[in-house]
C-alpha positions as semicolon CSV with decimal commas, in nm:
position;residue;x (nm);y (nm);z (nm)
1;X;-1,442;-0,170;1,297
2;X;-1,710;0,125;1,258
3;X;-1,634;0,292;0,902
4;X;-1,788;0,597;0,844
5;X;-1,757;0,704;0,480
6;X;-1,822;1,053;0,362
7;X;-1,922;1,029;-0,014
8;X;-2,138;0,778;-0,209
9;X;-1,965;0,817;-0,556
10;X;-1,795;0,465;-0,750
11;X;-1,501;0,546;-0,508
12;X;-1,750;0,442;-0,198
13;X;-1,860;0,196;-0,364
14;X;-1,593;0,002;-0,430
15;X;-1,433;0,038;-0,117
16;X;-1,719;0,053;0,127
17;X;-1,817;-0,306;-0,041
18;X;-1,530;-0,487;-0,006
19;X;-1,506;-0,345;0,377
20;X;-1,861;-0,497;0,431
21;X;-1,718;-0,814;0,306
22;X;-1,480;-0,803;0,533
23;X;-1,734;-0,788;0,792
24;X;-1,700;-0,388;0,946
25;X;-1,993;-0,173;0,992
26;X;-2,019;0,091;0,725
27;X;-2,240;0,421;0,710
28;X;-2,229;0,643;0,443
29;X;-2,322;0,958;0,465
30;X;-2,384;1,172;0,146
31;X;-2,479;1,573;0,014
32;X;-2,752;1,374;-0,176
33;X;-2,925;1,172;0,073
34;X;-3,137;0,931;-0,137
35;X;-2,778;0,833;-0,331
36;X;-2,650;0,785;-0,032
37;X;-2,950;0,541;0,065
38;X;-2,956;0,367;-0,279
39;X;-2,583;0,275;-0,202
40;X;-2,543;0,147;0,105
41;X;-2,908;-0,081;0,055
42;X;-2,642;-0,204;-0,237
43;X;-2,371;-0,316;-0,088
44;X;-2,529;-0,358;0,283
45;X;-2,419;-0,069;0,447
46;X;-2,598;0,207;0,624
47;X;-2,662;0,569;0,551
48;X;-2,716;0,924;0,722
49;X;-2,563;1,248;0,677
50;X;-2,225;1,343;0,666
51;X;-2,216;1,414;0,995
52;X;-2,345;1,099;1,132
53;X;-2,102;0,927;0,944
54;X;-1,783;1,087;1,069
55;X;-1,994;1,056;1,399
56;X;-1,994;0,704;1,370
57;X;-1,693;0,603;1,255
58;X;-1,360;0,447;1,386
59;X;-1,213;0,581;1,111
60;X;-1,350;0,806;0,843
61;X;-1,305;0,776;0,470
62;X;-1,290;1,089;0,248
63;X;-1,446;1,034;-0,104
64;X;-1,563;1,333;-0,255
65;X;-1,425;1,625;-0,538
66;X;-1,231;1,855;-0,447
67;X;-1,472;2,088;-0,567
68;X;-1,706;1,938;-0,232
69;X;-1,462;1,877;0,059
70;X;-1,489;2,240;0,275
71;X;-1,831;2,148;0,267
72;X;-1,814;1,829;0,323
73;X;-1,578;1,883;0,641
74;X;-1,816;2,151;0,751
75;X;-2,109;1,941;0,775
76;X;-1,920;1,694;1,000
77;X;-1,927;1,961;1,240
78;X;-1,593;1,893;1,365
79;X;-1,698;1,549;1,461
80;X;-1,388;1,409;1,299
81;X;-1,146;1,576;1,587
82;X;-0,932;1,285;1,743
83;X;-1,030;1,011;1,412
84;X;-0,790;0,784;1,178
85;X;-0,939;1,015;0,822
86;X;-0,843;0,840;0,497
87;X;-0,848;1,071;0,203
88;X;-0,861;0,899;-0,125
89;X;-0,915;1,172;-0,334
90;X;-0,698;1,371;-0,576
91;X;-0,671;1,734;-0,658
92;X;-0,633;1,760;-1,050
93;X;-0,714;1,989;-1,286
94;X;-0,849;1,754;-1,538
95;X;-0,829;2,003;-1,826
96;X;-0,496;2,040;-1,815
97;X;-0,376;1,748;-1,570
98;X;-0,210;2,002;-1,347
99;X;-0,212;1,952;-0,950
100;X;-0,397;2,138;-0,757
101;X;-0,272;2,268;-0,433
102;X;-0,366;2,448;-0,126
103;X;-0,214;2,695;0,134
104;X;0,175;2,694;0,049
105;X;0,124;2,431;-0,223
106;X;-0,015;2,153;0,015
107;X;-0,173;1,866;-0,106
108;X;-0,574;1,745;-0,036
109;X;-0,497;1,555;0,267
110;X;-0,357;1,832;0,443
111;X;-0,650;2,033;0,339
112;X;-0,866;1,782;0,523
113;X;-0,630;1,806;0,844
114;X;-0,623;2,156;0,832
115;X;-1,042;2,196;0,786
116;X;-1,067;1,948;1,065
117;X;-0,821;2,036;1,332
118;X;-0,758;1,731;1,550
119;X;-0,827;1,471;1,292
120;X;-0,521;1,229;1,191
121;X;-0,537;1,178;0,839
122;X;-0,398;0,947;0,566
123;X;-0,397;0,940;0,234
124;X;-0,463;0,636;0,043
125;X;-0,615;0,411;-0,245
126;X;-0,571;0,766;-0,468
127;X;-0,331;0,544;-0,731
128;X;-0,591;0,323;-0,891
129;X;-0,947;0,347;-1,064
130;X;-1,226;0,257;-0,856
131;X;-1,279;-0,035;-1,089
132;X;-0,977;-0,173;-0,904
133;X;-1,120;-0,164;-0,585
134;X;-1,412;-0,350;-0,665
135;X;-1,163;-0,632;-0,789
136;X;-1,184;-0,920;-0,549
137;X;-0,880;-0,903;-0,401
138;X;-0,715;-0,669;-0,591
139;X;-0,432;-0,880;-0,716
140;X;-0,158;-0,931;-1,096
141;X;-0,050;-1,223;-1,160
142;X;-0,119;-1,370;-0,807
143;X;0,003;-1,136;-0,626
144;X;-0,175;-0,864;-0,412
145;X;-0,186;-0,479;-0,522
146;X;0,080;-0,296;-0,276
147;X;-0,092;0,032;-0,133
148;X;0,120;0,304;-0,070
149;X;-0,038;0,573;0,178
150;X;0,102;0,867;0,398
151;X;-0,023;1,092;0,670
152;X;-0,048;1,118;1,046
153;X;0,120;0,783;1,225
154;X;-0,221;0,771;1,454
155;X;-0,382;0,658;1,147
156;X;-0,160;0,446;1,007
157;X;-0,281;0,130;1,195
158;X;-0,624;0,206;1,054
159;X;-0,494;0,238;0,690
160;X;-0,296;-0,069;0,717
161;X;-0,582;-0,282;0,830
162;X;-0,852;-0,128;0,569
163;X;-0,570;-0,201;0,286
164;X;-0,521;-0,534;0,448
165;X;-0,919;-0,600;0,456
166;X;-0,917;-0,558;0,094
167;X;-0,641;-0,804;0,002
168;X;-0,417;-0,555;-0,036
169;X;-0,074;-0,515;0,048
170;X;-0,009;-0,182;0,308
171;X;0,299;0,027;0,146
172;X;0,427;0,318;0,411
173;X;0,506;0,610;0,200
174;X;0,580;0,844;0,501
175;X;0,426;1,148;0,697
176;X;0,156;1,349;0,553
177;X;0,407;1,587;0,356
178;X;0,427;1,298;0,112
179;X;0,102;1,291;0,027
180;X;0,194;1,561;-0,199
181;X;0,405;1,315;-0,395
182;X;0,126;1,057;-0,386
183;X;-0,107;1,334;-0,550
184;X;0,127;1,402;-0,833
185;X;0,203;0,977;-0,901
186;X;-0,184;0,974;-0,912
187;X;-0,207;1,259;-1,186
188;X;-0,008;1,018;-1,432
189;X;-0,257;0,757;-1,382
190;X;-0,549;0,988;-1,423
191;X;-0,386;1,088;-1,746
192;X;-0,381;0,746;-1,869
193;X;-0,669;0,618;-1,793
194;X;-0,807;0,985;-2,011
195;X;-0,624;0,818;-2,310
196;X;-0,798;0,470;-2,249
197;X;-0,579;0,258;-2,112
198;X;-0,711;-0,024;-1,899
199;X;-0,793;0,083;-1,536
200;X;-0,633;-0,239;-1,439
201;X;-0,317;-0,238;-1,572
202;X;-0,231;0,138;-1,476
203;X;0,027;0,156;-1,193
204;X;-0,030;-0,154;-1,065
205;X;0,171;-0,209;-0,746
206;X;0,217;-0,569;-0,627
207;X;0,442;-0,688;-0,429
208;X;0,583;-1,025;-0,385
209;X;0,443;-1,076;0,024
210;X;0,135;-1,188;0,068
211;X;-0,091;-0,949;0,246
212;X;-0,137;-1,008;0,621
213;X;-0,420;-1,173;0,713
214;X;-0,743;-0,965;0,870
215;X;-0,718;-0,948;1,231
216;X;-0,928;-1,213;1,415
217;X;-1,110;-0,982;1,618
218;X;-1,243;-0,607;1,500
């Protein structure tokens, strides 16, 4: 699969690395260009702007602030109309550790979906540290990391198979109103791991199935 990744913070990183891995074709596109560069020469990606990325891409990850993404989506120039989008971001006020929301108390993700009319978009990988990610797989005690993630069913397959890729187990949370309820899960963790608590032992999901295997063919 063709990832295109908007972003190049620890969040890319860590999942843009373990999708080369698994053998897809990554670009990331960033606001700062030459971090963008340094990153994907890293982990063997590619780079360009943001909107060659969400040109490129199958599917699209979303890895930026909140304070970034109406620019972010801007500069795609509506090039992710018709895409799986995964958000993995959260909208916290880190000050307080309130939630942030949008138009009618809407979460992140369907501030993505409604700055980029026609995309299909998921949120995901917004319950763990990025330091979790870069785990390879993800797994406690043997067992892999379940995923949950909500949004748009056209994305879903996408999601699935970029959990899957990791070593992760895919855990359908529902339709992109529940991405709300992911957002506010993820604020406890981000609360936690403000007090110090290990990054890998925060709301670790497993689950007792093994994760599917990668498809043989991308």
């Amino acid at each position: 699969m063709k990832i295109g990744v908007l972003g190049a913070g620890m969040m890319t990183e860590a999942l843009a690395a373990g999708w080369v891995r698994a053998g897809h074709d990554v670009l990331i596109g960033g606001r700062t260009p030459g971090k963008a560069t340094a990153l994907a020469k890293r982990i063997g990606a590619r780079a360009g702007t943001l909107r060659e990325a969400a040109e490129f891409g199958d599917a699209v990850l979303v890895a930026v602030r909140r304070e970034g993404l109406a620019d972010t989506i801007t500069a795609t120039g509506g090039a992710l109309a018709g895409k799986p989008v995964i958000d993995c971001g959260n909208a916290v006020d880190v000050t307080d550790f309130s939630q942030v929301t949008y138009q009618d108390g809407t979460s992140m993700a369907e501030e993505i979906a409604r700055l980029a009319p026609g995309a299909h978009v998921v949120k995901a990988f917004n319950q763990a540290h990025a330091s979790v990610w870069a785990m390879t797989p993800p797994a406690f005690d043997g067992r892999p990391l379940a995923v949950p993630f909500a949004g748009a069913d056209e994305a879903k397959p996408a999601a699935r198979t970029l959990i899957s890729d990791l070593g992760a187990a895919p855990l359908d949370a529902g339709d992109l109103r529940q991405t709300r309820n992911l957002e506010a899960m993820a604020i406890v963790v981000i609360r936690l791991l403000s007090s110090g608590h290990d990054p890998r032992s925060v709301f670790a999901f497993t689950t007792s199935v093994p994760a599917p295997p990668p498809p043989a063919d991308r």
